[in-house]
N, CA, C and O atoms as a MOPAC input file, in Angstrom:
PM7 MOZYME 1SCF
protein

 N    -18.25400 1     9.50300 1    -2.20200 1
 C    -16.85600 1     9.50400 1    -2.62400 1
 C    -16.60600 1     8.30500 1    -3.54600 1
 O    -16.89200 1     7.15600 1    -3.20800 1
 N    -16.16600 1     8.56100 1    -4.49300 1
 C    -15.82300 1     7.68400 1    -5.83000 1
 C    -14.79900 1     6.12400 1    -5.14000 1
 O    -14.11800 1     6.32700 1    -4.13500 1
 N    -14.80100 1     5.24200 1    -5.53000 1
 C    -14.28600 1     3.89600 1    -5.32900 1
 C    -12.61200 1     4.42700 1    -5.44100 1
 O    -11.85200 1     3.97100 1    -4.58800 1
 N    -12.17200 1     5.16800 1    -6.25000 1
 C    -11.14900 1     5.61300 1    -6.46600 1
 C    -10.04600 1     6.54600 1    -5.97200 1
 O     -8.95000 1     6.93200 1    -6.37700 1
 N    -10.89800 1     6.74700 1    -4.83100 1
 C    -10.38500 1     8.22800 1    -3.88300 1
 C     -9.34400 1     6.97900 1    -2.78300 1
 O     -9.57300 1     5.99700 1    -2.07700 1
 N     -8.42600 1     7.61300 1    -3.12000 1
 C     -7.50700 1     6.71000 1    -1.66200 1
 C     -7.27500 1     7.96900 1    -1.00200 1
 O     -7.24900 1     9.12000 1    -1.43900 1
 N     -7.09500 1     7.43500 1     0.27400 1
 C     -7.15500 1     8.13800 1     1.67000 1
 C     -5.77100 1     8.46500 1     1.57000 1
 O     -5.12500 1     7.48000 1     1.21600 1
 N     -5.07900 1     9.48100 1     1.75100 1
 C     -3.63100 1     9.47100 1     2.17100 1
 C     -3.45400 1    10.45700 1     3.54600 1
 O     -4.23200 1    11.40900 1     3.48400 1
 N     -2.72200 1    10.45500 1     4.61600 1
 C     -2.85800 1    11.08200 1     5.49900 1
 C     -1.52200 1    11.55400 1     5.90400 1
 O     -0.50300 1    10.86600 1     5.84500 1
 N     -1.58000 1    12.60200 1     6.26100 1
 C     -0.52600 1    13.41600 1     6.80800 1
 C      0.05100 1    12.93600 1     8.09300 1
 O     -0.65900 1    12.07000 1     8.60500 1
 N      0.83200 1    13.15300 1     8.58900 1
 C      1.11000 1    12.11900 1     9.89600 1
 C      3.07400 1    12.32400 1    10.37600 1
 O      3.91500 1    11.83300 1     9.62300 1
 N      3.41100 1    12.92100 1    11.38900 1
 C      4.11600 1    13.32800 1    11.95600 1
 C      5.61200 1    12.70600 1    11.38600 1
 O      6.41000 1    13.57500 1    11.73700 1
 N      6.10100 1    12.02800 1    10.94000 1
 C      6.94100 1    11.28300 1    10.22200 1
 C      7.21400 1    10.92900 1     8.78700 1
 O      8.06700 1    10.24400 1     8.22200 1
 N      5.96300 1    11.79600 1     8.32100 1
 C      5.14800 1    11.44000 1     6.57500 1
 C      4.24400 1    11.57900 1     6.25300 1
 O      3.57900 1    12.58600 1     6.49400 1
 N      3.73000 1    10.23700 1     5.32200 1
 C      1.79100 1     9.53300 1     5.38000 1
 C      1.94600 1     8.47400 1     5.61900 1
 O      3.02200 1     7.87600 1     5.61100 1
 N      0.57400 1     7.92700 1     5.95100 1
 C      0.15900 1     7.16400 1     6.33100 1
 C     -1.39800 1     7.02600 1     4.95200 1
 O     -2.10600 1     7.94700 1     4.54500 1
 N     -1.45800 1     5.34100 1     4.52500 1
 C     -2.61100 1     5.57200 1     4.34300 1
 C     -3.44700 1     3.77600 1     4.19700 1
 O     -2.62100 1     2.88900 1     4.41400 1
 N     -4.52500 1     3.38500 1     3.95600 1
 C     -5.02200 1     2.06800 1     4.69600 1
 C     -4.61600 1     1.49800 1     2.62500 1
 O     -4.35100 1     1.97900 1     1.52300 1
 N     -4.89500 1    -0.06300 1     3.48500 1
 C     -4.02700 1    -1.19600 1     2.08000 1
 C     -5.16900 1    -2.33900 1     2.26900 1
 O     -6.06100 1    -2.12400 1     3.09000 1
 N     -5.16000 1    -3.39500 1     1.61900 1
 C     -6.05400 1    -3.97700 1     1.26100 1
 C     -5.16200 1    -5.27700 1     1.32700 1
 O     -4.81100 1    -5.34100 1     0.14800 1
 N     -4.54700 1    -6.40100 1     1.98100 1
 C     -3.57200 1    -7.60800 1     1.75600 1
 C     -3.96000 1    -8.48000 1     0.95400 1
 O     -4.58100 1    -9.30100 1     1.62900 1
 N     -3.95600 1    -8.80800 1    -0.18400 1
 C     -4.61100 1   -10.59800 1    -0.78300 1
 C     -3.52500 1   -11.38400 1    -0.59200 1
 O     -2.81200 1   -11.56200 1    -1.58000 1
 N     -3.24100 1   -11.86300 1     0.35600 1
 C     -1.96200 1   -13.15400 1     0.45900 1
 C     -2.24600 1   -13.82700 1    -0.62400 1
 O     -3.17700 1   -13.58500 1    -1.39100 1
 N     -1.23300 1   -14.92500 1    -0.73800 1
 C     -1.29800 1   -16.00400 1    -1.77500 1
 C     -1.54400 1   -16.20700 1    -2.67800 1
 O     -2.10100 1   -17.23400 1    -3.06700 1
 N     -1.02500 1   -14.79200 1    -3.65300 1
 C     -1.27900 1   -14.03100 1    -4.84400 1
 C      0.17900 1   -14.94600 1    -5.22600 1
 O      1.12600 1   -15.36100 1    -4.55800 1
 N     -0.33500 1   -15.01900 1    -7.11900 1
 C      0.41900 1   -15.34000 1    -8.09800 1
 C      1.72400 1   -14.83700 1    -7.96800 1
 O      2.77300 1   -15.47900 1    -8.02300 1
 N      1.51900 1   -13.25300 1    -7.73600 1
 C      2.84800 1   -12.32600 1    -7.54600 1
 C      2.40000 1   -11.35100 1    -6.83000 1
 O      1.20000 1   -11.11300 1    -6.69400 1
 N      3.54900 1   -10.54200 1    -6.18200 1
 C      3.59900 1    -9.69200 1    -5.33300 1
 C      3.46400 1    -8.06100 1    -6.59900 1
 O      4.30500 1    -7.67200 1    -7.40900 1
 N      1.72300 1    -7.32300 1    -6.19400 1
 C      1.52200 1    -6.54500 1    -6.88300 1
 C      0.94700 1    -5.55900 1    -6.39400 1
 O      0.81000 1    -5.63400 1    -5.17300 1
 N      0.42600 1    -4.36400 1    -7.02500 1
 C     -0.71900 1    -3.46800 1    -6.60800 1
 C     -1.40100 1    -3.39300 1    -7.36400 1
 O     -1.21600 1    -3.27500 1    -8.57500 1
 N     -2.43500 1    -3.45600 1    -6.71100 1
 C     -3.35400 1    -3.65500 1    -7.84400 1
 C     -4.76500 1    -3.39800 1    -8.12100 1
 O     -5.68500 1    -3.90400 1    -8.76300 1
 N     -4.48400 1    -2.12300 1    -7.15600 1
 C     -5.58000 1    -1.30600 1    -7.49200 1
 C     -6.42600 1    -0.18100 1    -6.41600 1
 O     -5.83100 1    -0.13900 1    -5.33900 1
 N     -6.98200 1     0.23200 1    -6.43000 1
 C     -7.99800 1     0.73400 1    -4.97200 1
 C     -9.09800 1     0.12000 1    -5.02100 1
 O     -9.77700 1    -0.20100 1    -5.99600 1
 N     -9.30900 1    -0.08900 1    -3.56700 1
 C    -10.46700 1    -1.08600 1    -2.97500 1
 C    -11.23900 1    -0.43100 1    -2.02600 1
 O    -10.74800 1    -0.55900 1    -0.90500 1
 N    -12.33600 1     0.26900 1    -2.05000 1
 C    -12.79800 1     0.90100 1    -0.83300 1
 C    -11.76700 1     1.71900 1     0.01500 1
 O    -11.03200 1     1.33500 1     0.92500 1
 N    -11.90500 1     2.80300 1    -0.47500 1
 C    -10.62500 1     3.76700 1     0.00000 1
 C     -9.11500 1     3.25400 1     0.58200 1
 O     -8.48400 1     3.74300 1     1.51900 1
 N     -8.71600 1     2.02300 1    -0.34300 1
 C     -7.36900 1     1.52200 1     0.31100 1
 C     -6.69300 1     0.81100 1    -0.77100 1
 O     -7.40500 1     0.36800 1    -1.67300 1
 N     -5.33500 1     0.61900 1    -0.82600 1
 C     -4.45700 1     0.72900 1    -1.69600 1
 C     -4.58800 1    -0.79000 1    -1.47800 1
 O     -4.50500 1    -1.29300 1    -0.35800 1
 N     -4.84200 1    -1.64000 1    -2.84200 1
 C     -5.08000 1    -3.19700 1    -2.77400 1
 C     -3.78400 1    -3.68100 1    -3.36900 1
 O     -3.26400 1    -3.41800 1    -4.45300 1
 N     -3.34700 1    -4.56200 1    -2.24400 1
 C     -1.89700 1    -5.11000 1    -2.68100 1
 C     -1.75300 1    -6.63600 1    -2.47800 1
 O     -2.01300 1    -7.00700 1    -1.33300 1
 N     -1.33800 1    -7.73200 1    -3.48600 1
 C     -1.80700 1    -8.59100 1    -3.76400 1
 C     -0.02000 1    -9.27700 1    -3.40300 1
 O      0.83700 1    -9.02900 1    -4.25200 1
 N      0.29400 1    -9.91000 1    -2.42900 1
 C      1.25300 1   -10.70800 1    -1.87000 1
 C      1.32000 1   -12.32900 1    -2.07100 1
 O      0.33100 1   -13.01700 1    -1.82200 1
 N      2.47400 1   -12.86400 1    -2.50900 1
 C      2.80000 1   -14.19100 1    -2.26700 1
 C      2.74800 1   -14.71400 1    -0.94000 1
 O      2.30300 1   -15.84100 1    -0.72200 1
 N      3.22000 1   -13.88300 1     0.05600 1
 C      2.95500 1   -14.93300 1     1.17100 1
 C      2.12700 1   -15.31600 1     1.75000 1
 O      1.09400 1   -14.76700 1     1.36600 1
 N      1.84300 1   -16.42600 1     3.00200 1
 C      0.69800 1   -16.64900 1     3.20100 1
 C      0.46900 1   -15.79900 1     4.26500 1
 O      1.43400 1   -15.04300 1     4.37900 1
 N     -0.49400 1   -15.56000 1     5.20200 1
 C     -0.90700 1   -14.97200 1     6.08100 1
 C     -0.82500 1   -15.59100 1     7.26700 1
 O     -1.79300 1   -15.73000 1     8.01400 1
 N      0.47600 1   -16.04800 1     7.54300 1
 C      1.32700 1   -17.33800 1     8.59600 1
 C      2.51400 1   -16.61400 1     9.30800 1
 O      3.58200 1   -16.30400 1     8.78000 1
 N      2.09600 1   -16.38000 1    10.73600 1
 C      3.93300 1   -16.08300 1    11.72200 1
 C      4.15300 1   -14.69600 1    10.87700 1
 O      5.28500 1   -14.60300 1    10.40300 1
 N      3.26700 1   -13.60100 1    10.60600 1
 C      4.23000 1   -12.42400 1    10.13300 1
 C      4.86600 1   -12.40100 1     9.22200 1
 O      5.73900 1   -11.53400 1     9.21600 1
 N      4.76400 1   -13.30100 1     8.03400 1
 C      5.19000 1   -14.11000 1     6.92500 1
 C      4.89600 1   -12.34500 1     5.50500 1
 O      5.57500 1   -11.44200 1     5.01600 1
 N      3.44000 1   -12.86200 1     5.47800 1
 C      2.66600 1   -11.46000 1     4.54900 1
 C      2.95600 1   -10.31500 1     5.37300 1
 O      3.54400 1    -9.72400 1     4.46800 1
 N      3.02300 1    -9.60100 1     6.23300 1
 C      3.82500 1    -8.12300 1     6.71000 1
 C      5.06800 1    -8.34200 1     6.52300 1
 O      5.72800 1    -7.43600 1     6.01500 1
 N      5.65800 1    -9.48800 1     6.85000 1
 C      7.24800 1    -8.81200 1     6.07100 1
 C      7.47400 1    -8.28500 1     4.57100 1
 O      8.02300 1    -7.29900 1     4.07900 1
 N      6.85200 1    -9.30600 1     4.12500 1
 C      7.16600 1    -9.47100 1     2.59600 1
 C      6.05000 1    -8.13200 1     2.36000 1
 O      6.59500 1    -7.46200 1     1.48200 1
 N      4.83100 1    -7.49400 1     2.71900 1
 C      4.34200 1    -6.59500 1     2.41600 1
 C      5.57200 1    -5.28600 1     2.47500 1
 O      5.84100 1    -4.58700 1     1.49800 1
 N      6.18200 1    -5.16000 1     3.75400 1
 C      6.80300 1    -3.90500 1     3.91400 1
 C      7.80000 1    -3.90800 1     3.01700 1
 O      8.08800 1    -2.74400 1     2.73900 1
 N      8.67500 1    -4.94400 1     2.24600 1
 C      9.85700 1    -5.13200 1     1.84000 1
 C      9.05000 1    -5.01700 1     0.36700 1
 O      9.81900 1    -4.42900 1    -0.39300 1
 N      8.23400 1    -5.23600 1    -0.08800 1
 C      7.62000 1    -5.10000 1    -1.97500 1
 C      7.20500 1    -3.70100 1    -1.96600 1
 O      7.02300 1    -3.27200 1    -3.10500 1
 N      6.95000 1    -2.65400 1    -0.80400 1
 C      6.35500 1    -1.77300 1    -0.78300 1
 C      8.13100 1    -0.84700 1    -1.02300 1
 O      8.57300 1    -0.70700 1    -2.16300 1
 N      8.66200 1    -0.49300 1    -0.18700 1
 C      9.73300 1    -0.22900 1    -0.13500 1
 C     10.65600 1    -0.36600 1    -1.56000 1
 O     11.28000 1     0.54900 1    -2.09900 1
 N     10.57200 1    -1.55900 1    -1.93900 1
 C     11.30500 1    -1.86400 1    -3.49200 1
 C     10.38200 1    -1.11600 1    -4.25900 1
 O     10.80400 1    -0.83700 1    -5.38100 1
 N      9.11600 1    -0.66200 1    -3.95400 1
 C      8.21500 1    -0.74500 1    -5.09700 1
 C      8.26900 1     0.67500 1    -4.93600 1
 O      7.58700 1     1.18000 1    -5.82700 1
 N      8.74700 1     1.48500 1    -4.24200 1
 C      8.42000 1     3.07100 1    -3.51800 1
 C     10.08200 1     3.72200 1    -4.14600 1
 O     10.46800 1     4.80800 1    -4.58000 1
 N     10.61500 1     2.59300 1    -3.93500 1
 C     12.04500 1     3.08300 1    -4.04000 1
 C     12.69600 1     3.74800 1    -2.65000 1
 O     13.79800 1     4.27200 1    -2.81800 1
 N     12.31300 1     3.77600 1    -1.71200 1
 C     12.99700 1     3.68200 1    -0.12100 1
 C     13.19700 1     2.68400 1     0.17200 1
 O     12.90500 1     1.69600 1    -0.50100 1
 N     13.85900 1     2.67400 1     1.47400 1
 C     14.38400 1     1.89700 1     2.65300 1
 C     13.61400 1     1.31300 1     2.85500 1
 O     12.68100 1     2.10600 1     2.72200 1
 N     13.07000 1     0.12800 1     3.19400 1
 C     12.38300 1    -0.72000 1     4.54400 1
 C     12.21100 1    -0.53900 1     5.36600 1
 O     11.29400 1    -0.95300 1     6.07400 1
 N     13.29400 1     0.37300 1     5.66100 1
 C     13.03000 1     0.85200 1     7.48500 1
 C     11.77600 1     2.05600 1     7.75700 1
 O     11.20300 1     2.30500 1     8.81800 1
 N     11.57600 1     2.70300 1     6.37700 1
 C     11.02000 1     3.85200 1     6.18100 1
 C      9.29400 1     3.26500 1     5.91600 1
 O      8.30100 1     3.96000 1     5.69700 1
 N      9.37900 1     1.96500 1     6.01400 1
 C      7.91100 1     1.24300 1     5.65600 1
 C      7.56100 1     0.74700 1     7.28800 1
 O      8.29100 1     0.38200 1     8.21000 1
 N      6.37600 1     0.88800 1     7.18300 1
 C      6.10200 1     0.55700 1     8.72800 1
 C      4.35500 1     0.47900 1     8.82300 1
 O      3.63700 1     1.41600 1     8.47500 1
 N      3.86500 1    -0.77000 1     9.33900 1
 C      2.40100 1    -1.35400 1     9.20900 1
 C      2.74200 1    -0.88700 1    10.65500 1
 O      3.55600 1    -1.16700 1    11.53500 1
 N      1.38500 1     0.22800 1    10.38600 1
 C      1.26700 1     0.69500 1    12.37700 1
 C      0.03500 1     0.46500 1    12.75100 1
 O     -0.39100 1     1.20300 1    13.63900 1
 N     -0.87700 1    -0.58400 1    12.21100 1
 C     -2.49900 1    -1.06900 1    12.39000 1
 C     -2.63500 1    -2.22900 1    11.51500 1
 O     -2.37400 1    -2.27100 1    10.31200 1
 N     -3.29900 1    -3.64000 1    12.64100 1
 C     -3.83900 1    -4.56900 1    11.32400 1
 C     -2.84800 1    -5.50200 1    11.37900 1
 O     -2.78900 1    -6.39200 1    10.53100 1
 N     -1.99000 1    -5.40400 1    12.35100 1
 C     -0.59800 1    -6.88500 1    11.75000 1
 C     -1.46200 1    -7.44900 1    11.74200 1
 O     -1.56300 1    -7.48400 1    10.51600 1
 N     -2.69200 1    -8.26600 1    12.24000 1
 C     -3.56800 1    -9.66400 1    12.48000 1
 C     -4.60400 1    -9.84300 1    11.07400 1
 O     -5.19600 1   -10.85500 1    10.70000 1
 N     -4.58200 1    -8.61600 1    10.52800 1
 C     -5.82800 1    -8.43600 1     9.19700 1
 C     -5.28200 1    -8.04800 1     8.04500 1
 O     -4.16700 1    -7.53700 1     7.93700 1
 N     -6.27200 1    -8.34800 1     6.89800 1
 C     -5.93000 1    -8.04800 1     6.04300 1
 C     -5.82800 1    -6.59800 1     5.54400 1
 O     -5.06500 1    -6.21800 1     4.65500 1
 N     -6.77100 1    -5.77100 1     6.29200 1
 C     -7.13600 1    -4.50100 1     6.81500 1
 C     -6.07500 1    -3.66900 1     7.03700 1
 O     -5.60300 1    -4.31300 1     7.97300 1
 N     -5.02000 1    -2.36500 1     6.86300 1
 C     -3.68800 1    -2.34200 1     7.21800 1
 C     -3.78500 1    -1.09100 1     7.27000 1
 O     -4.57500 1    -0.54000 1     6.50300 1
 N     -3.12900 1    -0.44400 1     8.04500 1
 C     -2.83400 1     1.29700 1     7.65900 1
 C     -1.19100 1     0.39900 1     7.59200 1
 O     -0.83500 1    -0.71200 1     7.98300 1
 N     -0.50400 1     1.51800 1     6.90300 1
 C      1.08900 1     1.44000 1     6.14000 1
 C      1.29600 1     3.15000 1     6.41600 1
 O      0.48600 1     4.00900 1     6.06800 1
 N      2.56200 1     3.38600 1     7.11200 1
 C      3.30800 1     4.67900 1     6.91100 1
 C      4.76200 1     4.41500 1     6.36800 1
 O      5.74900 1     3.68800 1     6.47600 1
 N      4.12100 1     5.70100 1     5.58700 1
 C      5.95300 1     5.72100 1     4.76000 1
 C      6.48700 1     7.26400 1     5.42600 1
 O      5.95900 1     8.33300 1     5.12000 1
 N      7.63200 1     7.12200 1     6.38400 1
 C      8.00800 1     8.02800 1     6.98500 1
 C      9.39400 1     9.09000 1     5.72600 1
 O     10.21900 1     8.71100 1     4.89400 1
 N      9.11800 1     9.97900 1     6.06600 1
 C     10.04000 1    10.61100 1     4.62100 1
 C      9.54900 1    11.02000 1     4.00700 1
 O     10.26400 1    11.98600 1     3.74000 1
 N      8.38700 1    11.13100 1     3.19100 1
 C      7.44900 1    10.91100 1     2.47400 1
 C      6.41900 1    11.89100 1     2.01600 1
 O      5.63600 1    11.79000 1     2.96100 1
 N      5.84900 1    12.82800 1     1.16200 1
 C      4.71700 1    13.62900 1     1.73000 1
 C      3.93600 1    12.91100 1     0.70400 1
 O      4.28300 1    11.86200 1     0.16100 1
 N      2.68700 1    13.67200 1     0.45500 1
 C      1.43500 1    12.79900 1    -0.47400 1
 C      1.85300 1    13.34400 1    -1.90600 1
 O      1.56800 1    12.68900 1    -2.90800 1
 N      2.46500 1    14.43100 1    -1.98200 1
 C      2.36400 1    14.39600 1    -3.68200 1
 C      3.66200 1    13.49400 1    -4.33800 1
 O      3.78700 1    13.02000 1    -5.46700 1
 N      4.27700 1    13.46900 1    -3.54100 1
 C      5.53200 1    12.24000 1    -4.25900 1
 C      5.23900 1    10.79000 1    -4.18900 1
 O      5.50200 1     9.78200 1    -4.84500 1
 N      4.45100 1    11.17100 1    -2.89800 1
 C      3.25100 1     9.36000 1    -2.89200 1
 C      3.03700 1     8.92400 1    -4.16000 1
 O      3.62600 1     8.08600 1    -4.84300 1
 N      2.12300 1     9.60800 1    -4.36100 1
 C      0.64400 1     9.97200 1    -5.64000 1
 C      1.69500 1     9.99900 1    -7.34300 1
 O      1.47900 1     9.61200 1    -8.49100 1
 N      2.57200 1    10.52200 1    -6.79700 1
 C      3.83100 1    10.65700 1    -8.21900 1
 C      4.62900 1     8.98500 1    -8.15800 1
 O      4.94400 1     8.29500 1    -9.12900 1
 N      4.77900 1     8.70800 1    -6.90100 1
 C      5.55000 1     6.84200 1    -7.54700 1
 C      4.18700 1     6.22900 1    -7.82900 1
 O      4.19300 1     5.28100 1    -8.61500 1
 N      2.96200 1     6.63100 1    -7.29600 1
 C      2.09200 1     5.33600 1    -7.42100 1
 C      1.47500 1     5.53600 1    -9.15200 1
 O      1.00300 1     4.61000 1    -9.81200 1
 N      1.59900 1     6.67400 1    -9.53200 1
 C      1.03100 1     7.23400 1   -10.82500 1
 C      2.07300 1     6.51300 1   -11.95100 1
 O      1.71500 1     5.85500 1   -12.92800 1
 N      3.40300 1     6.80900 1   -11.55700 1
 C      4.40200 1     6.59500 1   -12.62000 1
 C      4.57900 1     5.00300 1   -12.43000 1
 O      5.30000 1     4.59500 1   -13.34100 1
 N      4.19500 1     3.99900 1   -11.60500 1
 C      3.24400 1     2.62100 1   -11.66200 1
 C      2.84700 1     2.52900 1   -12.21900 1
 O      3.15100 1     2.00400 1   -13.29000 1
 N      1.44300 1     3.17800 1   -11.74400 1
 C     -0.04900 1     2.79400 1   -12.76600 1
 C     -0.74000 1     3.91700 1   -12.76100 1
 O     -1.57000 1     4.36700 1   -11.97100 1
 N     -0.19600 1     4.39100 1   -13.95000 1
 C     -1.24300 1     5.37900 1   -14.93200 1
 C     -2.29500 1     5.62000 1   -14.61200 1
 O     -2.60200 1     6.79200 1   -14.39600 1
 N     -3.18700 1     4.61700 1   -14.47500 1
 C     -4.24000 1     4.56600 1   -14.54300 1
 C     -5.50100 1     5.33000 1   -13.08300 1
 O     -6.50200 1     6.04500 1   -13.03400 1
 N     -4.26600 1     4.31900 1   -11.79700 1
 C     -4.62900 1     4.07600 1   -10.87500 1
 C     -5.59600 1     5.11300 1   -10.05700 1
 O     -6.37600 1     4.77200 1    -9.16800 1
 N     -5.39200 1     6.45300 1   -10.53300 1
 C     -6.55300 1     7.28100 1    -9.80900 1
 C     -7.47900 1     8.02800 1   -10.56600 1
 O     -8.28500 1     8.86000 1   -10.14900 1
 N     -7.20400 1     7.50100 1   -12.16400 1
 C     -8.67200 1     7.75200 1   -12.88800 1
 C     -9.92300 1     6.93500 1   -12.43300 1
 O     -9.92100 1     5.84900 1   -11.85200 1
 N    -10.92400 1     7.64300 1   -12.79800 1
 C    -12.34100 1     6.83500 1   -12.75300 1
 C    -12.39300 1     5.91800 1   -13.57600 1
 O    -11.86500 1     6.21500 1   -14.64700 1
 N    -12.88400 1     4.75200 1   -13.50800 1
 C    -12.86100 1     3.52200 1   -14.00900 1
 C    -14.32200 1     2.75700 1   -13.50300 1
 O    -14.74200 1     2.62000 1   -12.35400 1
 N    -14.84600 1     2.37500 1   -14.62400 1
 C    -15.90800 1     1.61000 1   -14.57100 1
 C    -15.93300 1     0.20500 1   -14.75700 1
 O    -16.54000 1    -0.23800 1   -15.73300 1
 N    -15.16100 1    -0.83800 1   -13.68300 1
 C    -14.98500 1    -1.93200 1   -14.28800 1
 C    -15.76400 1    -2.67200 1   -13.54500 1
 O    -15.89600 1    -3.87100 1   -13.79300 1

């Protein structure tokens, strides 16, 4: 399976699908797929629940839902994360993350 394949999963409330955290990023971004998981690059540090807040709240702004509708249900302790967006199905996923970044689920040789 290609570096590029993100996992998205169906899941009783929405999807669900795994994220990649880089705390103590320049800016709060996405920025790319990482081994089947959506790599998202956060200002905060990885201190007191600090990076999951600020993850669920950039995801949400960045999705265009609620916060409440963002929810880390694996991984608060890692950088490692499953994320469900309840509301949600995979092709409107795949449609905010596209109208992002273009790019993001072509093959890419970098």
């Amino acid at each position: 399976m290609p570096e590029t394949q993100l996992r998205i999963n169906p899941c009783e409330n929405g999807i669900r699908f795994s994220a990649v955290i880089q705390p103590r990023s320049s800016q709060n971004e996405v920025s790319g797929i990482h081994n089947n998981s959506l790599k998202i690059r956060l200002t905060s540090p990885p201190v007191d629940g600090a990076a999951n807040k600020t993850c669920v709240k950039f995801l949400a702004k960045w999705l265009g839902v609620s916060p409440s509708r963002v929810c880390i249900v694996a991984g608060l302790n890692s950088k490692n994360k499953t994320i469900e967006i309840k509301g949600m199905n995979e092709s409107d996923f795949r449609e905010k993350l596209t109208a992002k970044i273009p790019n993001l689920f072509k093959e890419n040789n970098s």
